[in-house]
C-alpha positions as CSV (number, residue, x, y, z in Angstrom):
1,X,-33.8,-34.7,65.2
2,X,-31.7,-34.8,62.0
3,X,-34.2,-32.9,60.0
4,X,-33.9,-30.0,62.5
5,X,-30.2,-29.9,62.4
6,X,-30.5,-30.2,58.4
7,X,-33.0,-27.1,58.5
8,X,-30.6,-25.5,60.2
9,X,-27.7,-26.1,58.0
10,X,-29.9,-24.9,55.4
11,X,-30.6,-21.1,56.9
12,X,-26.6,-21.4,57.6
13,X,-25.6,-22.3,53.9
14,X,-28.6,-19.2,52.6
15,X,-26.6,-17.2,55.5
16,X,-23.0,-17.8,54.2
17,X,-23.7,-17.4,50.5
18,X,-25.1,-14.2,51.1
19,X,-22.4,-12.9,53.4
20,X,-19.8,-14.2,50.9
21,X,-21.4,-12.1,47.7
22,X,-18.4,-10.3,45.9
23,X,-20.1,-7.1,47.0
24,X,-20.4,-4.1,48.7
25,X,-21.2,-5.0,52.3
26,X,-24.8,-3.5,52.8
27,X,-25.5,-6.3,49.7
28,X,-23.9,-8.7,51.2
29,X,-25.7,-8.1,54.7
30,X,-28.8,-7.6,53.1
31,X,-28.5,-11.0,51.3
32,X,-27.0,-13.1,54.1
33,X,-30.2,-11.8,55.9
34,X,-32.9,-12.0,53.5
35,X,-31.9,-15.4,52.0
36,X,-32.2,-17.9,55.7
37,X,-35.1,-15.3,56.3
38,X,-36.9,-16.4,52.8
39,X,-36.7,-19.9,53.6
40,X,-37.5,-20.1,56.9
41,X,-40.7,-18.3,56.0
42,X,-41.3,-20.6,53.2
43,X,-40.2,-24.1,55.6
44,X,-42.9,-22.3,58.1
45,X,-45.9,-21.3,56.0
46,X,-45.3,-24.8,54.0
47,X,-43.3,-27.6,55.4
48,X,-43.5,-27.3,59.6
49,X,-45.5,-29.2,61.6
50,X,-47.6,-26.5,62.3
51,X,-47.9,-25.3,58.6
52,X,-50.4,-22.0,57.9
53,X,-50.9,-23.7,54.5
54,X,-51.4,-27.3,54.8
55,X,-50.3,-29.3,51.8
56,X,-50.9,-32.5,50.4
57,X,-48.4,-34.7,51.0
58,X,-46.6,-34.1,47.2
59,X,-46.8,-30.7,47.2
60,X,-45.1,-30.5,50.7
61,X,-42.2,-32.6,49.2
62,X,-41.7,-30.6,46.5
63,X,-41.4,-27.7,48.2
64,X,-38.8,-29.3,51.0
65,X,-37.1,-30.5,47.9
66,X,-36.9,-26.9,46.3
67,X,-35.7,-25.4,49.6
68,X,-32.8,-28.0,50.0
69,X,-31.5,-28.0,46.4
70,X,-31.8,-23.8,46.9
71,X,-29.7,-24.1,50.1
72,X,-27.5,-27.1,47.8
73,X,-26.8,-24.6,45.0
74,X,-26.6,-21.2,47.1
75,X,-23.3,-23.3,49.0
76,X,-22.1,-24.3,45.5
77,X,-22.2,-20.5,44.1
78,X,-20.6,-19.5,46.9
79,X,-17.5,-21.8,46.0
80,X,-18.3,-24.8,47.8
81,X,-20.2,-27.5,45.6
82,X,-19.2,-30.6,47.8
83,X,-20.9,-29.7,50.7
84,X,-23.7,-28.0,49.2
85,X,-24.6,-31.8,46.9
86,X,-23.6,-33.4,50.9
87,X,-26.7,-31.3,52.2
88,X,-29.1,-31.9,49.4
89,X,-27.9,-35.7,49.4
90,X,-28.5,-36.1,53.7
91,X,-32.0,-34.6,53.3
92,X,-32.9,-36.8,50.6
93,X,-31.5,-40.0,52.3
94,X,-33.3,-39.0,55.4
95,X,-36.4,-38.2,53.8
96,X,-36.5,-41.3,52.2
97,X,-35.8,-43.2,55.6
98,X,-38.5,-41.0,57.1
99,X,-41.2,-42.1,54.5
100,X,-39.7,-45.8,54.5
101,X,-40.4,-46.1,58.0
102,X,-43.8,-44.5,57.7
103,X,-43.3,-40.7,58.6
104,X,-45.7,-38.4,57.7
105,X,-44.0,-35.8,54.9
Protein backbone atom coordinates (compact mmCIF):
# COMPACT_ATOMS: atom_id res chain seq x y z
CA UNK A 1 0.00 0.00 0.00
CA UNK A 2 2.86 2.44 0.67
CA UNK A 3 4.37 1.91 -2.65
CA UNK A 4 1.13 3.11 -4.36
CA UNK A 5 0.84 6.15 -2.31
CA UNK A 6 4.79 6.77 -3.05
CA UNK A 7 4.00 6.34 -6.94
CA UNK A 8 1.66 8.76 -6.46
CA UNK A 9 3.61 11.32 -4.72
CA UNK A 10 5.99 10.79 -7.45
CA UNK A 11 3.49 11.89 -10.60
CA UNK A 12 2.52 14.79 -7.86
CA UNK A 13 6.21 15.99 -7.34
CA UNK A 14 6.86 15.56 -11.79
CA UNK A 15 3.30 17.55 -11.63
CA UNK A 16 4.34 20.41 -9.30
CA UNK A 17 7.85 20.95 -10.76
CA UNK A 18 6.48 21.39 -14.00
CA UNK A 19 3.60 23.73 -13.04
CA UNK A 20 6.19 25.73 -10.95
CA UNK A 21 8.72 26.37 -14.13
CA UNK A 22 9.57 30.21 -14.19
CA UNK A 23 7.82 30.23 -17.53
CA UNK A 24 5.24 31.20 -19.72
CA UNK A 25 2.21 29.16 -18.80
CA UNK A 26 1.61 26.93 -21.96
CA UNK A 27 5.45 25.64 -20.69
CA UNK A 28 4.66 25.26 -17.61
CA UNK A 29 1.28 23.33 -18.46
CA UNK A 30 2.90 21.46 -20.98
CA UNK A 31 5.67 20.31 -18.45
CA UNK A 32 3.44 19.72 -15.38
CA UNK A 33 1.61 17.38 -17.88
CA UNK A 34 4.25 15.71 -19.79
CA UNK A 35 6.61 15.04 -16.73
CA UNK A 36 3.84 12.57 -14.25
CA UNK A 37 2.79 11.43 -17.87
CA UNK A 38 6.54 10.25 -18.75
CA UNK A 39 6.86 8.40 -15.68
CA UNK A 40 3.87 6.79 -15.33
CA UNK A 41 4.40 5.41 -18.78
CA UNK A 42 7.84 4.37 -17.80
CA UNK A 43 6.52 2.77 -13.97
CA UNK A 44 3.88 0.99 -16.50
CA UNK A 45 5.82 -0.43 -19.38
CA UNK A 46 8.69 -1.32 -16.66
CA UNK A 47 7.98 -1.48 -13.05
CA UNK A 48 3.91 -2.54 -12.58
CA UNK A 49 2.81 -5.63 -11.84
CA UNK A 50 1.53 -6.13 -15.11
CA UNK A 51 4.74 -4.83 -16.86
CA UNK A 52 4.61 -4.92 -21.08
CA UNK A 53 8.41 -5.41 -20.66
CA UNK A 54 9.21 -7.81 -18.11
CA UNK A 55 12.63 -7.20 -16.40
CA UNK A 56 14.93 -9.07 -14.49
CA UNK A 57 14.76 -8.37 -11.22
CA UNK A 58 18.08 -5.63 -11.41
CA UNK A 59 17.02 -3.98 -14.17
CA UNK A 60 13.53 -3.35 -12.67
CA UNK A 61 15.30 -1.73 -9.65
CA UNK A 62 17.20 0.37 -11.40
CA UNK A 63 14.75 1.70 -13.24
CA UNK A 64 12.32 2.30 -9.98
CA UNK A 65 15.46 3.81 -8.64
CA UNK A 66 15.82 6.26 -11.68
CA UNK A 67 12.22 7.26 -11.47
CA UNK A 68 12.33 8.16 -7.67
CA UNK A 69 15.61 10.02 -7.64
CA UNK A 70 13.92 11.91 -11.03
CA UNK A 71 10.79 12.63 -8.95
CA UNK A 72 13.66 13.41 -5.78
CA UNK A 73 15.47 16.00 -7.82
CA UNK A 74 12.42 17.51 -10.05
CA UNK A 75 10.95 18.58 -6.13
CA UNK A 76 14.54 19.85 -5.28
CA UNK A 77 14.74 22.12 -8.68
CA UNK A 78 11.62 23.31 -7.99
CA UNK A 79 12.82 24.81 -4.56
CA UNK A 80 12.09 22.09 -2.30
CA UNK A 81 15.20 19.73 -1.65
CA UNK A 82 13.93 18.30 1.81
CA UNK A 83 11.05 16.75 0.67
CA UNK A 84 12.21 15.72 -2.56
CA UNK A 85 15.57 13.54 -0.51
CA UNK A 86 12.20 12.44 2.09
CA UNK A 87 10.63 10.74 -1.12
CA UNK A 88 13.74 9.19 -2.56
CA UNK A 89 14.70 8.15 1.19
CA UNK A 90 10.81 6.39 1.96
CA UNK A 91 11.09 4.41 -1.36
CA UNK A 92 14.35 3.23 -0.63
CA UNK A 93 13.57 2.20 3.04
CA UNK A 94 10.48 0.54 1.81
CA UNK A 95 12.09 -1.16 -0.99
CA UNK A 96 14.54 -2.48 1.19
CA UNK A 97 11.75 -3.77 3.77
CA UNK A 98 9.96 -5.12 0.67
CA UNK A 99 13.04 -7.28 -0.46
CA UNK A 100 13.93 -8.02 3.32
CA UNK A 101 10.82 -9.65 3.80
CA UNK A 102 10.85 -11.43 0.53
CA UNK A 103 8.91 -9.24 -1.96
CA UNK A 104 9.26 -9.72 -5.41
CA UNK A 105 11.04 -6.30 -6.97
Amino acid sequence: MLIFLLELALLAAAGFWGFTLDAGWPVRLLAGLVAPLALAVTWGVFCSPRAAVPLPAPAKLGIQAACFLTGGLLLAVAGHPVPGAVLVLLWAVDKALLTHAGAPV
